[in-house]
OpenMM code with the backbone's topology and positions (N, CA, C; nanometers):
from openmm import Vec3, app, unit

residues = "UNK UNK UNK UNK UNK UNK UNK UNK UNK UNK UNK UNK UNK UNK UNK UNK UNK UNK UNK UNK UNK UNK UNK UNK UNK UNK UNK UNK UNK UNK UNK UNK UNK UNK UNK UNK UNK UNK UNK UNK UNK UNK UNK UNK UNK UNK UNK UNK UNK UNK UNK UNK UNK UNK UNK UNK UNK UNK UNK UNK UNK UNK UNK UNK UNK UNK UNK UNK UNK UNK UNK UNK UNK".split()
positions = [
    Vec3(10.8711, 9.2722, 9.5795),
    Vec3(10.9767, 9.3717, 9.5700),
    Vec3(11.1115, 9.3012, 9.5852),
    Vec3(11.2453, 9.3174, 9.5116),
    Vec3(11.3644, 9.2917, 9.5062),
    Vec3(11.4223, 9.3071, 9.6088),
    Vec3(11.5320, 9.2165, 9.6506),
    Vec3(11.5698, 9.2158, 9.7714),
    Vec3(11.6999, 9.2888, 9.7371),
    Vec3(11.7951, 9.4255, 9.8128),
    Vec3(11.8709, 9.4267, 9.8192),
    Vec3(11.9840, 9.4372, 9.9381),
    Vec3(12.0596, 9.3245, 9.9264),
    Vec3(12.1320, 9.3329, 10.0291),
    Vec3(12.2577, 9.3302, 10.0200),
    Vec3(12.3249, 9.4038, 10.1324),
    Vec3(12.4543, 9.4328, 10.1536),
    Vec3(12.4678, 9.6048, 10.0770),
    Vec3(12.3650, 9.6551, 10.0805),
    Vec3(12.3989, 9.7422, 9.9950),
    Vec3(12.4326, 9.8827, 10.0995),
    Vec3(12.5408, 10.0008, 10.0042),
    Vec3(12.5915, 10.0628, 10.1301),
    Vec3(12.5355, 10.2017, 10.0855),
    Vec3(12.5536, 10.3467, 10.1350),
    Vec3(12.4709, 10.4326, 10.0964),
    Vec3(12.5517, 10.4743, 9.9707),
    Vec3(12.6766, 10.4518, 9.9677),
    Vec3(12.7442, 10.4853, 9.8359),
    Vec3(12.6845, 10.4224, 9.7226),
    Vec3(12.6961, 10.3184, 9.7221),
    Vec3(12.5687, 10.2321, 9.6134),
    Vec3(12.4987, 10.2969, 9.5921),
    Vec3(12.4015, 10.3085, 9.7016),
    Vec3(12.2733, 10.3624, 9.6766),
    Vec3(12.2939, 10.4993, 9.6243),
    Vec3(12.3624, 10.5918, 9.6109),
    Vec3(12.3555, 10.7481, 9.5388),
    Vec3(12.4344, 10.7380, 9.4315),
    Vec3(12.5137, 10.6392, 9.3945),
    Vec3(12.5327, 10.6171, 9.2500),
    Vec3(12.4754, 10.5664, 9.1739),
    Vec3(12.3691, 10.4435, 9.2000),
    Vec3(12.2583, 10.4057, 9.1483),
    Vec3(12.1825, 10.5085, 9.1163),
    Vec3(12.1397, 10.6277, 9.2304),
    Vec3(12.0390, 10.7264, 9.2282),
    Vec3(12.0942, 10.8492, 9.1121),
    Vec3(12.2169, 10.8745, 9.1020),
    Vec3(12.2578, 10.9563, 9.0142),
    Vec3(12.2580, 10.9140, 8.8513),
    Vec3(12.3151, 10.7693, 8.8523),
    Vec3(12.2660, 10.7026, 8.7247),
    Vec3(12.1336, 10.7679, 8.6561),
    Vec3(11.9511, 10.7781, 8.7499),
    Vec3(11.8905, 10.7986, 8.7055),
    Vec3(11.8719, 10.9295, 8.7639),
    Vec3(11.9361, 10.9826, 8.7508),
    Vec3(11.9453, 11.1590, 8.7126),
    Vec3(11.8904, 11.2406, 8.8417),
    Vec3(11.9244, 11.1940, 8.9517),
    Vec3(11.9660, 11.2856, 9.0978),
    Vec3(12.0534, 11.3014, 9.1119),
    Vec3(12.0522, 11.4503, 9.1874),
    Vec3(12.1739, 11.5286, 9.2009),
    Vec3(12.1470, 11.5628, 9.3393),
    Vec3(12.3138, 11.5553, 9.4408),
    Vec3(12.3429, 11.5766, 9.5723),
    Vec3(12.3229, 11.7165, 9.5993),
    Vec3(12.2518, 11.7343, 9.6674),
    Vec3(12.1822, 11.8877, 9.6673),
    Vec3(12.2704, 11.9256, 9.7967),
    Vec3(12.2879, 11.8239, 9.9166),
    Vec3(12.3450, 11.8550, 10.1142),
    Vec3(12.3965, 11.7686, 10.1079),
    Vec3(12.4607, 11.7683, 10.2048),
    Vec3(12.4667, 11.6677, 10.3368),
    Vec3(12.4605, 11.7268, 10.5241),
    Vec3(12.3761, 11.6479, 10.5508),
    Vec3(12.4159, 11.6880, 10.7094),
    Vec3(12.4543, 11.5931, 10.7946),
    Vec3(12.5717, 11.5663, 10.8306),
    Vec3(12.5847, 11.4553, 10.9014),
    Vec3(12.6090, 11.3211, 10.7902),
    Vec3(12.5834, 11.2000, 10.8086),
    Vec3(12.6031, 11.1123, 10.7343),
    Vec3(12.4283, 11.1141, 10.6648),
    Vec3(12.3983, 11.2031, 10.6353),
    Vec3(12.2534, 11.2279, 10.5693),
    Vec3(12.2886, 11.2724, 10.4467),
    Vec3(12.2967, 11.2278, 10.3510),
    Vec3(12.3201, 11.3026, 10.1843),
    Vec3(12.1146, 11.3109, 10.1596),
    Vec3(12.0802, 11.4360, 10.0857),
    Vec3(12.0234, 11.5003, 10.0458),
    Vec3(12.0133, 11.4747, 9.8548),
    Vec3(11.9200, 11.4291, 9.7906),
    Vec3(11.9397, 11.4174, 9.6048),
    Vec3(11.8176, 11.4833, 9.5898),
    Vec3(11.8476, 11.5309, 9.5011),
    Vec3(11.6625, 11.6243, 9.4007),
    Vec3(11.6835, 11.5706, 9.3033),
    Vec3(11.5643, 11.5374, 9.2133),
    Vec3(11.5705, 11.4797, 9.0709),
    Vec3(11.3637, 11.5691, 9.0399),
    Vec3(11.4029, 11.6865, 8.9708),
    Vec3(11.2265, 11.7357, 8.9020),
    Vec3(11.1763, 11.7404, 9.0461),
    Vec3(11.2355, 11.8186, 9.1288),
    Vec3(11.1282, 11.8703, 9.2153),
    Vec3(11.1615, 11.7386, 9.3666),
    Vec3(11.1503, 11.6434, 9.3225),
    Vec3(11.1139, 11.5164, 9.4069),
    Vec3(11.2797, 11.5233, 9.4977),
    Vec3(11.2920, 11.4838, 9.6253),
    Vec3(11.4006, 11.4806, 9.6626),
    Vec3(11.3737, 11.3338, 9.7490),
    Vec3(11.5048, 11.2978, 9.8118),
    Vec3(11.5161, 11.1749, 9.9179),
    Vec3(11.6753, 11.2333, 9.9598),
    Vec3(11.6759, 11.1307, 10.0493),
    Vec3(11.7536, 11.1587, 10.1555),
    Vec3(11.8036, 11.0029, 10.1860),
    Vec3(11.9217, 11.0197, 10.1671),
    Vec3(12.0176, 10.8700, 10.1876),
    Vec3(12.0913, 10.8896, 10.2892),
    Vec3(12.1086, 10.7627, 10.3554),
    Vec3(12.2315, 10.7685, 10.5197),
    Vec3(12.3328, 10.6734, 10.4305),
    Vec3(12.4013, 10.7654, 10.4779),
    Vec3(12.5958, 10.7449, 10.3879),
    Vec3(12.6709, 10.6288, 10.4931),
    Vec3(12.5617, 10.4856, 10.5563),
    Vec3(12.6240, 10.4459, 10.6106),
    Vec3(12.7136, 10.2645, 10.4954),
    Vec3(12.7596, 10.2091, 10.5700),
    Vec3(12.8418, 10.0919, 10.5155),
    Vec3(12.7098, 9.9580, 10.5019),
    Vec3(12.6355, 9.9662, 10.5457),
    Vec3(12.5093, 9.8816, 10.5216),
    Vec3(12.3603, 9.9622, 10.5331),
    Vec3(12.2838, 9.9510, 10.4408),
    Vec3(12.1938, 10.0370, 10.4502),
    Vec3(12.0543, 9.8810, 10.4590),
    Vec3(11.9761, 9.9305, 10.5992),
    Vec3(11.8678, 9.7952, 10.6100),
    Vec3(11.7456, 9.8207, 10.4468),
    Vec3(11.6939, 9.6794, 10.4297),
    Vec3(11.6265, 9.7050, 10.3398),
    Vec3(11.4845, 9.7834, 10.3635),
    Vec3(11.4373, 9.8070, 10.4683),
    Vec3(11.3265, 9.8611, 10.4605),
    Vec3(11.3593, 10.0118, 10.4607),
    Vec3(11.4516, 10.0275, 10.4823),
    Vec3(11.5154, 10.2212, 10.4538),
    Vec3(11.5535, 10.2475, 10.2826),
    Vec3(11.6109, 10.0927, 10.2268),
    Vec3(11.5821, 10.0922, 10.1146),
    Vec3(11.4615, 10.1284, 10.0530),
    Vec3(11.3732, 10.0791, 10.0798),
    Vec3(11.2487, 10.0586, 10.0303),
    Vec3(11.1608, 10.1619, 10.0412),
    Vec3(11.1789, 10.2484, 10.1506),
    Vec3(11.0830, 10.3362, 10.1845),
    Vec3(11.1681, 10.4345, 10.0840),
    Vec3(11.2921, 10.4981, 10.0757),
    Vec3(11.4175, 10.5584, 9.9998),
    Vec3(11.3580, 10.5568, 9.8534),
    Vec3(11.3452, 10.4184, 9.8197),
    Vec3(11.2384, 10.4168, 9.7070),
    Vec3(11.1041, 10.4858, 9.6501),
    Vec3(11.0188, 10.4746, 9.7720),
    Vec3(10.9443, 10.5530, 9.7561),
    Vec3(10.9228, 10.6748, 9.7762),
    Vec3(10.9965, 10.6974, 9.8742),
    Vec3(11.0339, 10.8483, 9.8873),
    Vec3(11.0555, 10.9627, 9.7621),
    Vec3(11.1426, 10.8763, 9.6397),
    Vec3(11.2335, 10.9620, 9.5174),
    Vec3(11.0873, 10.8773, 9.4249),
    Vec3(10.9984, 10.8254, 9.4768),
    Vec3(10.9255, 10.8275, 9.3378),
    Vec3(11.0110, 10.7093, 9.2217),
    Vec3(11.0569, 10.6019, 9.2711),
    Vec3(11.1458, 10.5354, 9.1353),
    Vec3(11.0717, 10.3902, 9.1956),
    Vec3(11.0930, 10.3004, 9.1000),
    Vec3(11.0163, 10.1243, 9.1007),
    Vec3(11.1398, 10.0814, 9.1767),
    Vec3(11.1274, 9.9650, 9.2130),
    Vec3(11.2425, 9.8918, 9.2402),
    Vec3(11.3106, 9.8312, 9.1111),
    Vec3(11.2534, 9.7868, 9.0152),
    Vec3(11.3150, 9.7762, 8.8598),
    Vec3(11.3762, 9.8789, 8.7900),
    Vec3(11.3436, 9.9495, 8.8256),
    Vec3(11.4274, 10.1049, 8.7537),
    Vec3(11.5573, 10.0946, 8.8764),
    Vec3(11.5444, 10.1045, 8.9997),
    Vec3(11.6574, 10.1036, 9.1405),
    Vec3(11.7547, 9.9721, 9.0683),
    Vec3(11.7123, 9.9061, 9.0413),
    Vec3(11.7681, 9.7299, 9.0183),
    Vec3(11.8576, 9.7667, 8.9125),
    Vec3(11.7927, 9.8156, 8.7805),
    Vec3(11.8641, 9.7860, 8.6783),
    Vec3(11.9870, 9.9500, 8.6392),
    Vec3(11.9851, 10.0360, 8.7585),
    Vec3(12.0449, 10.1261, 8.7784),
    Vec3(12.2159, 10.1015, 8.8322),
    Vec3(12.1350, 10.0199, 8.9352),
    Vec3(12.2662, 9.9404, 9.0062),
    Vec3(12.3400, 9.8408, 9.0018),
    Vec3(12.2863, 9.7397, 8.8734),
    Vec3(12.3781, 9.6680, 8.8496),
    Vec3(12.4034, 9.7429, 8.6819),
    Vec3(12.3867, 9.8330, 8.6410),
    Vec3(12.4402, 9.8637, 8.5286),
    Vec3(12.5449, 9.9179, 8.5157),
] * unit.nanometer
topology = app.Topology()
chain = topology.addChain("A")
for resn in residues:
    res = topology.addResidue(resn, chain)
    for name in ("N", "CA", "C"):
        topology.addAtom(name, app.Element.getBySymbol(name[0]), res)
């Protein structure tokens, strides 16, 4: 699995919107995305660890190659 680092939760929900999630909440620094039913839940912080990445991943149902080529596109 791809390593990503330094990455912040803003990244991460513009990457996630790229492939077609939409910010449903927020509670707290907790943003909320649905994409077909499937949802995840991102922390809106300035470094996000990779294994919150990773699980985040699996959570929304997406590869890390689909996450990868979202975010640097």
């Amino acid at each position: 699995m791809p390593k990503f680092p330094g990455l912040s939760g803003s990244d991460i929900i513009k990457a996630l919107q790229k492939l077609g999630f939409h910010v449903i909440r927020q509670s707290g620094s907790h943003i909320v995305l649905k994409r077909n039913g499937i949802g995840c839940v991102v922390p809106n912080h300035k470094e996000v660890k990779i294994g919150t990445v990773n699980g985040l991943l699996r959570q929304a149902g997406i590869s890390a190659k689909e996450f990868e080529s979202a975010l640097y596109s």
